[in-house]
C-alpha positions in Angstrom: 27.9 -0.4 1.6 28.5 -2.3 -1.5 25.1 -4.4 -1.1 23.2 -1.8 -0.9 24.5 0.6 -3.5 23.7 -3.4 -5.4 20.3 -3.0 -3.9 19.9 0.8 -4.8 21.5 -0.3 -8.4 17.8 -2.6 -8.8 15.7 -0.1 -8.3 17.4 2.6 -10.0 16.9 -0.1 -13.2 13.9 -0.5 -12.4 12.6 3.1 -12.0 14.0 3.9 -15.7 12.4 0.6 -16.9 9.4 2.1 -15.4 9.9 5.5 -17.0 11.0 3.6 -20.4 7.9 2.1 -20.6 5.5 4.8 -19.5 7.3 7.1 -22.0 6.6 4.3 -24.7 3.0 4.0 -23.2 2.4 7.8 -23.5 3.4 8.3 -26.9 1.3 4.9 -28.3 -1.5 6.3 -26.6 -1.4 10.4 -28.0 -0.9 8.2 -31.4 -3.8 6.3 -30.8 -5.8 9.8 -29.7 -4.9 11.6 -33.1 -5.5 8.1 -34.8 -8.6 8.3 -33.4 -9.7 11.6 -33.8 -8.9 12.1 -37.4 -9.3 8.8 -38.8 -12.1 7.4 -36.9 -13.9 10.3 -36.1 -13.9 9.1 -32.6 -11.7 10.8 -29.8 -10.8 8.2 -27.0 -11.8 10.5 -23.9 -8.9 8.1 -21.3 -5.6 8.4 -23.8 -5.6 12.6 -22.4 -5.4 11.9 -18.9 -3.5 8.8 -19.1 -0.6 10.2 -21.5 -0.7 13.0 -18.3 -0.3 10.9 -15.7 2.3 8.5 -17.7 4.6 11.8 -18.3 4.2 12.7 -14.2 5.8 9.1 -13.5 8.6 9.0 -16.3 9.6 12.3 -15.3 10.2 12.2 -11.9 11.4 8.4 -11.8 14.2 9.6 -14.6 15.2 12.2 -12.4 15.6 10.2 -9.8 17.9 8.0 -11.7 19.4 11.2 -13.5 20.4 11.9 -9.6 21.9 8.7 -8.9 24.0 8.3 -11.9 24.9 12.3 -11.9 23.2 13.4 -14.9 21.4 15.9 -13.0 21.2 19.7 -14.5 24.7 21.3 -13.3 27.3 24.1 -14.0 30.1 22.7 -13.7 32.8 25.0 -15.1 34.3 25.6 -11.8 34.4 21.9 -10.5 37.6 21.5 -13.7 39.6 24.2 -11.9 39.5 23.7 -8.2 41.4 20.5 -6.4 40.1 17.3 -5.2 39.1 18.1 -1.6 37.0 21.4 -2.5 34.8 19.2 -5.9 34.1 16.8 -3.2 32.3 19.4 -0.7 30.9 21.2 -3.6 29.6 17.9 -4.7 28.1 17.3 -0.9 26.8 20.5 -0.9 24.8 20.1 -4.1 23.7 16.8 -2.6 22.7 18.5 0.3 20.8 21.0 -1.6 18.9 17.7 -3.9 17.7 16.7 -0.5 16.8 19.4 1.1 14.3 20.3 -2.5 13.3 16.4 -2.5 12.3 16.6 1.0 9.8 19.4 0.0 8.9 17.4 -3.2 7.6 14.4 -0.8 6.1 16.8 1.6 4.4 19.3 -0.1 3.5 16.4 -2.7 1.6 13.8 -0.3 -0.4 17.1 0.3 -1.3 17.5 -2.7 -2.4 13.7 -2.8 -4.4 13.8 0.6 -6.1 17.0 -0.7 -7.0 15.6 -4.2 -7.5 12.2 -3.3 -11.7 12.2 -2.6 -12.2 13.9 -6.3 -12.0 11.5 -8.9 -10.9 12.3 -12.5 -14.0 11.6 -14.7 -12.2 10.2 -17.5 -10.5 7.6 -15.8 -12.5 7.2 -12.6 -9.5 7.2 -10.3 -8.9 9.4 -7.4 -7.2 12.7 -8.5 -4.7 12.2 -6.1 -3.2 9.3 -8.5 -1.5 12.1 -10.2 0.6 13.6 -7.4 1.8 10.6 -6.4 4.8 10.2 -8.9 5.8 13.2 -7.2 6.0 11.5 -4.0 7.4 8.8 -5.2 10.4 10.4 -7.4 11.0 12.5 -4.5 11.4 10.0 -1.8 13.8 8.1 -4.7 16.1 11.3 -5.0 16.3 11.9 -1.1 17.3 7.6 -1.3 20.0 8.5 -4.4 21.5 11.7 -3.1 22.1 10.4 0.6 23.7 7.3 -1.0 25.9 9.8 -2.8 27.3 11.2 0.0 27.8 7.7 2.0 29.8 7.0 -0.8 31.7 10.0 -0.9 32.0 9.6 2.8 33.6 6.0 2.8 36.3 7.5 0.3 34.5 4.8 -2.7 35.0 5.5 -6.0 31.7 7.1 -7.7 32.8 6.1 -11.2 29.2 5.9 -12.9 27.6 8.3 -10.1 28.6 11.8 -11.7 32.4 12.5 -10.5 34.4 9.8 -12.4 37.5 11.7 -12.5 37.7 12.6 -8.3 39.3 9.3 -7.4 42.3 9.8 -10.0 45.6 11.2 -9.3 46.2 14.6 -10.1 
């Protein structure tokens, strides 16, 4: 279990790397947009549809590591109340449900890819089906994070740095 939460450690680093630098991408290119457009007189017609797909990939690849690390969207008012044994299957259960939306993310998504994939945007000259695929691909990463969650909540391992520091304390 350990080498692969190690393994699963890599890529979540490397997916917010990845999002890191599409973020910084993005916003170099809108710069270089308005730079263009009011200082040169000269719109760049790719920064757009670039800076569009760049926000597709950062978002979904930092959710995915939001997921992981447990920084995902929560209310979490009851989980300081209740004991041990009832956060950990309300936990699971919200892991269950991260699945269970991710699944549809990668499904519904690699539709949307196949079904866009012969049109080609003209700015860029790439399929449009480019675009979809950072929802496949965050998807299939949050299905990856959220299953690991519950194998370690399953083995009884400590998920210090993976949302619920404070389970594997005394009480």
């Amino acid at each position: 279990m350990k080498s692969i939460a190690l393994g699963l450690g890599v890529i979540a680093r490397i997916a917010l790397w990845g999002a890191a630098v599409g973020l910084a991408l993005m916003t170099a290119f809108i710069a270089w947009q308005v730079f263009g457009r009011y200082v040169l007189n000269s719109t760049p017609i790719w920064t757009e549809q670039t800076s569009i797909l760049l926000m597709g990939w950062f978002i979904f690849l930092g959710a995915a590591v939001g997921i992981r690390e447990g920084y995902h969207l929560s209310f979490d008012i009851l989980i300081h109340v209740i004991p041990r044994w009832l956060k950990l299957i309300f936990f699971t259960i919200s892991d269950i449900c991260v699945v269970g939306f991710s699944v549809g993310m990668v499904v519904y998504g690699w539709q949307l890819v196949e079904g866009t994939w012969e049109a080609t945007m003209p700015s860029l000259g790439i399929p449009d089906g480019v675009a979809f695929l950072s929802l496949v691909s965050g998807g299939f990463l949050m299905i990856v994070f959220s299953l690991e969650r519950i194998a370690r909540r399953a083995a009884g391992l400590p998920t210090a740095r993976f949302g619920e520091t404070d389970l594997f304390e005394e009480e």
